[in-house]
N, C-alpha and C positions, 0 to 999 in steps of 0.2 A: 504494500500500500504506500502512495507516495502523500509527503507531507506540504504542510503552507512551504513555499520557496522554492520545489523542486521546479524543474524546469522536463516537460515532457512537451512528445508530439504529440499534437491531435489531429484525426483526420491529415490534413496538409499542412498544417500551423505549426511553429515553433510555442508553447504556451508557459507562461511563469504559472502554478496552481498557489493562489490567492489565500486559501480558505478550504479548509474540509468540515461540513457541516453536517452534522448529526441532524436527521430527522427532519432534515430542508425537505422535501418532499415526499409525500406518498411515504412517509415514514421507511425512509431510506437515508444511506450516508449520500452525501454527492461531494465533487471534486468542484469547487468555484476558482475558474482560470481566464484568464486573456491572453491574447497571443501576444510578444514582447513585441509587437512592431505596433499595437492599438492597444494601449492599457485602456481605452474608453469602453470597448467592446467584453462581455463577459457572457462565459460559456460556462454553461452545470450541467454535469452529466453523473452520472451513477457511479458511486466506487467500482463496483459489480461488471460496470463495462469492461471488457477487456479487448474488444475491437477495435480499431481504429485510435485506439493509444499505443502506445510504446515508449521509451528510452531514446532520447538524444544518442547519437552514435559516439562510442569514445574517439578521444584525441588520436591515439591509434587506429582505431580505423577510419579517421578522419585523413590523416597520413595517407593510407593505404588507398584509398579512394582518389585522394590527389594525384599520386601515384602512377594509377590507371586511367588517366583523362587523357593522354594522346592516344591513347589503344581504344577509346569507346567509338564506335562505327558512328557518322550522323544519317539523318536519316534520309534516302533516297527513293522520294516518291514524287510524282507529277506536281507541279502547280495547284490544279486543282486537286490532289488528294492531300496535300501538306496539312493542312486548318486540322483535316479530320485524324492524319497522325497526332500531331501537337496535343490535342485533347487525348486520343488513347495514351501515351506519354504521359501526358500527367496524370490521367485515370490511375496510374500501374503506384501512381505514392512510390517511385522508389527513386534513388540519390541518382541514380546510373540515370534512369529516365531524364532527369531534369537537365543533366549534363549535355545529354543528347542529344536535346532541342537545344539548350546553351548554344553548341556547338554549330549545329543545322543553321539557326537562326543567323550565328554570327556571320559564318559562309554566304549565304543566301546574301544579304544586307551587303557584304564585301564586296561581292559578283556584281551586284545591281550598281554601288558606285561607282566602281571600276568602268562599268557599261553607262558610265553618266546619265544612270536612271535613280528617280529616289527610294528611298528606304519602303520595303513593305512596311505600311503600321501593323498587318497581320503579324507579322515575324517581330517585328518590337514588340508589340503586345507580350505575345508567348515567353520573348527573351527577357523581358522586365519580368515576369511573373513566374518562372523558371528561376531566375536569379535572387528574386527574392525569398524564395524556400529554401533555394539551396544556401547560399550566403547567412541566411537568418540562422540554419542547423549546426555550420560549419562553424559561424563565429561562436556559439555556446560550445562545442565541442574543445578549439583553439585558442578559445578565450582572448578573443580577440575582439574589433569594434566591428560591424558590418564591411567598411569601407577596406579595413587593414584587413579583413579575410579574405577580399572581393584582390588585395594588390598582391597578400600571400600566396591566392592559389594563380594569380597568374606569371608570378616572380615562379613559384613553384615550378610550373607545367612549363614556361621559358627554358629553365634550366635542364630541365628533362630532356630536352629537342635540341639544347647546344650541344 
């Protein structure tokens, strides 16, 4: 059972858990959290849930993951089938997914400047909201700020490819 201050995932969120309340509902415990990018916004869910919660990833496999960021494939599907990858991608909640589209999206966006065309908003959309899951998990793991995680893992992945 996690306490006031642990730091888990929910669903897609990085979340700080606020509050464990006895008999907040339905005379039930629940977990009272926000995700650390919107202290305004608050989420209660059941102790009892075990779905869609989990554990921040350690610092070691936070590593390990960085790691493996020039080896993960982007994704290679039509124009028009990209939108509907991006979404199954981040359906899948997992770190590798989000890197994926990271990845896709930055390519794509390069391509398009290169070709003195503008930026998909499609593909920004997905790469700001890809970046902010991943970055959000990765800074609680590295203990780091958002922005110093976002310059660590690309200082990282640089040195990997020299």
């Amino acid at each position: 059972m996690y306490k006031s201050g642990d730091v888990v995932v929910y669903r897609r969120d990085v979340c700080r858990i606020k509050d464990v309340k006895e008999h907040y509902f339905f005379d039930k415990t629940y977990y009272i959290m926000s995700p650390i990018d919107d202290d305004s916004l608050v989420t209660s869910i059941p102790v009892d849930t075990t779905s869609y919660l989990r554990d921040v990833i350690t610092k070691e496999e936070a590593e390990e993951l960085i790691s493996k960021i020039p080896y993960i494939e982007t994704v290679q599907v039509s124009d028009r089938d990209i939108e509907y990858e991006y979404k199954r991608l981040l359906g899948e909640n997992t770190l590798e997914s989000l890197i994926k589209i990271i990845k896709t999206t930055y390519m794509r966006n390069a391509k398009r400047l290169e070709q003195n065309k503008k930026v998909s908003e499609k593909d920004e959309q997905y790469f700001n909201q890809a970046e902010r899951r991943l970055y959000n998990e990765l800074s609680i793991s590295l203990q780091l700020s958002f922005d110093d995680t976002r310059q660590y893992v690309l200082d990282s992945v640089e040195a990997l490819l020299a």
